[in-house]
Wavefront OBJ file of the C-alpha trace (Angstrom):
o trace
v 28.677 26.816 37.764
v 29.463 30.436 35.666
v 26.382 31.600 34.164
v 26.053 34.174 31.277
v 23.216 35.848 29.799
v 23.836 36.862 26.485
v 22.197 37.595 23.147
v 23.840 35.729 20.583
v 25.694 32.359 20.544
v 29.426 32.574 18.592
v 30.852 29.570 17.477
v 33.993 31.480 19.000
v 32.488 30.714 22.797
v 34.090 27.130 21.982
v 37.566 26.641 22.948
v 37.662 22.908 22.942
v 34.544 21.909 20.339
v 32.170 19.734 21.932
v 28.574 19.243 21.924
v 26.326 22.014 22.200
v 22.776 21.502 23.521
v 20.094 24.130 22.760
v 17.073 24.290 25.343
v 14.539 26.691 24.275
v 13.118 27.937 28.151
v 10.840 30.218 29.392
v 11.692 33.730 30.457
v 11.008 33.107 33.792
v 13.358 30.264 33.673
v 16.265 32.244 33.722
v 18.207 32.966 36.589
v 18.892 35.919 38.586
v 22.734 35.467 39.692
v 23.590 35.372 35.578
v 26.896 37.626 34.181
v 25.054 40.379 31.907
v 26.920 39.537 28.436
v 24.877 41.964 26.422
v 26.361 43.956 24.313
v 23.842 46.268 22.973
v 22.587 48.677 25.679
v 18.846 48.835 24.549
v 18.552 45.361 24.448
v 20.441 45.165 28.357
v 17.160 47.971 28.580
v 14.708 46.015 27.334
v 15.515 42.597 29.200
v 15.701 44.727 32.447
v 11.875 45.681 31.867
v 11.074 41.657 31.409
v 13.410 39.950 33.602
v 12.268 42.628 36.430
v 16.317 42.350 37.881
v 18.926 44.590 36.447
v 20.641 43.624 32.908
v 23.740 45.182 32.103
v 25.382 46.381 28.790
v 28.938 44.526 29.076
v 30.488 43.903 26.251
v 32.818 40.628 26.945
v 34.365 37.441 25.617
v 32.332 34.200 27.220
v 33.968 30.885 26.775
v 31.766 28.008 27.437
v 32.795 24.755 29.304
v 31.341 22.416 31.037
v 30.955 24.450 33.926
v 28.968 26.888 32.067
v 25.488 27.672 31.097
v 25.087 30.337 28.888
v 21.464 31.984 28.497
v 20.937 33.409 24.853
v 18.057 35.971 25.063
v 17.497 35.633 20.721
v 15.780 39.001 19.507
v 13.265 38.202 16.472
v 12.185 41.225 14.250
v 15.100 42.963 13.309
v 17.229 45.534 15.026
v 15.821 47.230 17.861
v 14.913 50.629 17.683
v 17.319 53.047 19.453
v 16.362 54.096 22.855
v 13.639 51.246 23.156
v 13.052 50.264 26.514
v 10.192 48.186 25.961
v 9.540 45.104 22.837
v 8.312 47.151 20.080
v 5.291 45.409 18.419
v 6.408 43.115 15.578
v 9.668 42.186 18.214
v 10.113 39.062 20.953
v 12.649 37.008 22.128
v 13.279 33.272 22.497
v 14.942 32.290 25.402
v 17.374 29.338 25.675
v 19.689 27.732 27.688
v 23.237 26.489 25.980
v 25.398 23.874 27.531
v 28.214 21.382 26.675
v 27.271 17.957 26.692
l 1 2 3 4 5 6 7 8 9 10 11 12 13 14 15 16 17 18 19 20 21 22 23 24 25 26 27 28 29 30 31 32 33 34 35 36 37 38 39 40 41 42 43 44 45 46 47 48 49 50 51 52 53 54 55 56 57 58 59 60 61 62 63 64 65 66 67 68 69 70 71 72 73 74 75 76 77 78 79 80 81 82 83 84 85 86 87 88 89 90 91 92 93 94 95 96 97 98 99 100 101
């Protein structure tokens, strides 16, 4: 099984269609062996600090299959600030896990 973490979901990471399942999880609920997908580098900083295991900036393409979970990490507040490394009051995130049914 691939796994990404990533913070957004594009209707683009569909090659076939299908039926996408949301799962709203905890933080602790994702896992450590995921692909860093982020592609904002303070963000990568800032789930680093809460995951406590290393978070990447990698911009990339993710296609998701059925052998593929993808973990969104969904920022709520607006933009970051630049050169955040911590949530800002007024910021979270809502974790979930994506899948094809």
């Amino acid at each position: 099984m691939k796994k990404f973490l990533t913070n957004a979901f594009s209707i683009q990471m569909l090659q076939k269609g299908g039926l996408v399942r949301f799962d709203e999880i905890a933080l602790e609920d994702i896992p450590t062996d995921v692909v860093s997908a982020i592609g904002h580098a303070d963000t990568a900083a800032v789930l680093t600090n809460m995951l406590g295991f290393p978070v990447s900036m990698n911009r990339m393409n993710v296609v998701l299959d059925e052998n593929t979970e993808l973990y969104v990490a969904q920022l709520v507040g607006g933009r970051l600030p630049e050169g955040v490394t911590t949530l800002p009051e007024g910021y979270s995130f809502k974790f979930y896990r994506v899948t094809i049914v």
